[in-house]
C-alpha positions in Angstrom: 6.4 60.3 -5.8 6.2 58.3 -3.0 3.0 56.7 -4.5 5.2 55.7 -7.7 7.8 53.9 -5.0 5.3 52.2 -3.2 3.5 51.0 -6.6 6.8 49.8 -7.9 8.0 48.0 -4.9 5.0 46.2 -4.7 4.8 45.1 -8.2 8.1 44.1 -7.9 7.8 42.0 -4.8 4.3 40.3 -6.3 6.9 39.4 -9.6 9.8 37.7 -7.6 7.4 35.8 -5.5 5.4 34.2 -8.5 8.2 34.1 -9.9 9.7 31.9 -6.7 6.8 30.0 -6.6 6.9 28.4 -9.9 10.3 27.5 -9.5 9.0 25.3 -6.3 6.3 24.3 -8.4 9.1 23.3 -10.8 10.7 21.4 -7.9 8.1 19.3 -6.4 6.4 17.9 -10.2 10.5 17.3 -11.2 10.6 15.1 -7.9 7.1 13.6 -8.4 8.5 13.0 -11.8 11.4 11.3 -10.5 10.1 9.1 -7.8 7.2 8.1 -10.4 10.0 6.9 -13.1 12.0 4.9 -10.1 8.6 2.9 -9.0 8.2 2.4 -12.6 11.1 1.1 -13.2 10.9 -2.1 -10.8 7.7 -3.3 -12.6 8.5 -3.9 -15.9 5.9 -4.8 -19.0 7.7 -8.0 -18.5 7.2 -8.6 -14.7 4.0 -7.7 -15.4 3.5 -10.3 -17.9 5.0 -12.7 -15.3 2.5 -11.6 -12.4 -0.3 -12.2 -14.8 0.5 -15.7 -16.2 0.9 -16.6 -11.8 -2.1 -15.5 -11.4 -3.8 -16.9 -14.0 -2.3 -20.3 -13.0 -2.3 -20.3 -9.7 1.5 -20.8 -9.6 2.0 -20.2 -5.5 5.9 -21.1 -5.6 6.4 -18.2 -8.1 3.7 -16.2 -6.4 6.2 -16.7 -2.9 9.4 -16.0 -4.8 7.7 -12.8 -6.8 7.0 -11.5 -3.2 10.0 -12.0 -1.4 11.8 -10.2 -4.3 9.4 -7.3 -4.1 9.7 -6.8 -0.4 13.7 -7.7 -0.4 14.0 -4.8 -3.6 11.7 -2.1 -1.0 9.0 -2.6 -3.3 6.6 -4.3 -0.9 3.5 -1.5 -1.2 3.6 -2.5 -5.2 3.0 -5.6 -4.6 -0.4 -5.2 -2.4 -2.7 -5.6 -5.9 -1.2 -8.6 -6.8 -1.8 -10.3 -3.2 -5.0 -9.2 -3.2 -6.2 -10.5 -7.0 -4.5 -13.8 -6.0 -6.0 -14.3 -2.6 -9.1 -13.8 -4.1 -8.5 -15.8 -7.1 -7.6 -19.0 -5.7 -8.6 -18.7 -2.0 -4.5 -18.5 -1.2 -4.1 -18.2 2.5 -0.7 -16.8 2.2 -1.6 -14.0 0.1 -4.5 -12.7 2.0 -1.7 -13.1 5.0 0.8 -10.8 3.0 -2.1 -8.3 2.0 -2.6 -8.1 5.7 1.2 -7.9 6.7 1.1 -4.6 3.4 -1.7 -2.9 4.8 -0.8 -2.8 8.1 2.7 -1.2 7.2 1.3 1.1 5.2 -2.0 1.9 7.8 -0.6 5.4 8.7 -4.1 5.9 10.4 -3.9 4.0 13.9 -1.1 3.2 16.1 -2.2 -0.4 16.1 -2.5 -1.7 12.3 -4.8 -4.0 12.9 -7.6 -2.2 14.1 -8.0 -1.2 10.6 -11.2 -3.0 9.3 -9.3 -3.9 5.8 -6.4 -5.2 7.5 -8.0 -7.3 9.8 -10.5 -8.3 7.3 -7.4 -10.3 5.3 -6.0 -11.7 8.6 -9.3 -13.6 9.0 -9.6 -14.3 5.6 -6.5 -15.9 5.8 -7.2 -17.5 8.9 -10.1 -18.9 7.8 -8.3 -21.0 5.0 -6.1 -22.1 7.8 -2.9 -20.5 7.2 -1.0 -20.6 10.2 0.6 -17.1 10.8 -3.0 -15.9 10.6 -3.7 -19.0 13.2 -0.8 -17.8 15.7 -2.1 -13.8 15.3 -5.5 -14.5 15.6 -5.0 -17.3 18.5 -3.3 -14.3 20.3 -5.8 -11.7 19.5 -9.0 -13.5 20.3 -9.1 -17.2 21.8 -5.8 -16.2 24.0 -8.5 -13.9 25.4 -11.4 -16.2 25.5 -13.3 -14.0 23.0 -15.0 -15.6 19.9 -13.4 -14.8 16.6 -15.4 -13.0 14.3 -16.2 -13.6 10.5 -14.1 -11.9 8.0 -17.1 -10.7 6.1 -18.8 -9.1 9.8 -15.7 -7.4 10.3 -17.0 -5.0 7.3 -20.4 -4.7 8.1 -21.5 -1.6 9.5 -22.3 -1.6 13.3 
């Protein structure tokens, strides 16, 4: 008999905690769900369409006014692939600069962003088409210091 109650009970328990588990389950792909539809939301088809056709023509006034509105709407991580395509693009000092300024925010890895190799790789990429945040960073980081800058390209090479 006391077999029987301790089969039971157990069987029991093993159903209310599966059971209690998929409702979590339930929970955390319902806020995935959620949080996926709200980022999807902000970039339309449309503002897609728009993105491309800057990019395409290398429209840097739109390009600046696209980028404000992303980081003004909290949208500023969305935006990194679009900085990226047009820095490389057109050689656009000012969006390897913001793909500099997005990685570092989002570098969760180090306590000081820039010591991450991609980050740091887009500062001097935009230093070396002279745009002058990327002048005033790296004159602090480097010449300030008396140390020779280094080569965008060398800062990804394996040491």
């Amino acid at each position: 008999m006391k077999f029987n109650i301790v089969v039971l009970f157990s069987i029991s328990s093993i159903i209310i905690f599966s059971c209690n588990k998929q409702v979590k389950n339930d929970k955390i792909k319902e806020t995935k769900s959620i949080i996926s539809a709200k980022e999807s939301t902000f970039i339309t088809d449309s503002l897609k369409n728009v993105l491309n056709v800057v990019l395409k023509n290398n429209d840097t006034t739109e390009y600046q006014r696209l980028y404000k509105e992303f980081v003004t709407n909290g949208h500023k991580k969305d935006f990194l692939y679009y900085s990226i395509k047009m820095g490389e693009l057109h050689n656009y000092g000012q969006a390897f600069m913001n793909t500099s300024d997005i990685l570092a925010k989002y570098n969760y890895d180090s306590k000081f962003p820039l010591e991450s190799k991609l980050t740091l790789y887009y500062l001097l990429k935009a230093y070396e088409v002279n745009n002058e945040n990327a002048k005033s960073i790296i004159n602090e980081m480097y010449i300030d210091k008396g140390l020779k800058v280094p080569s965008s390209i060398s800062v990804l090479e394996n040491k």
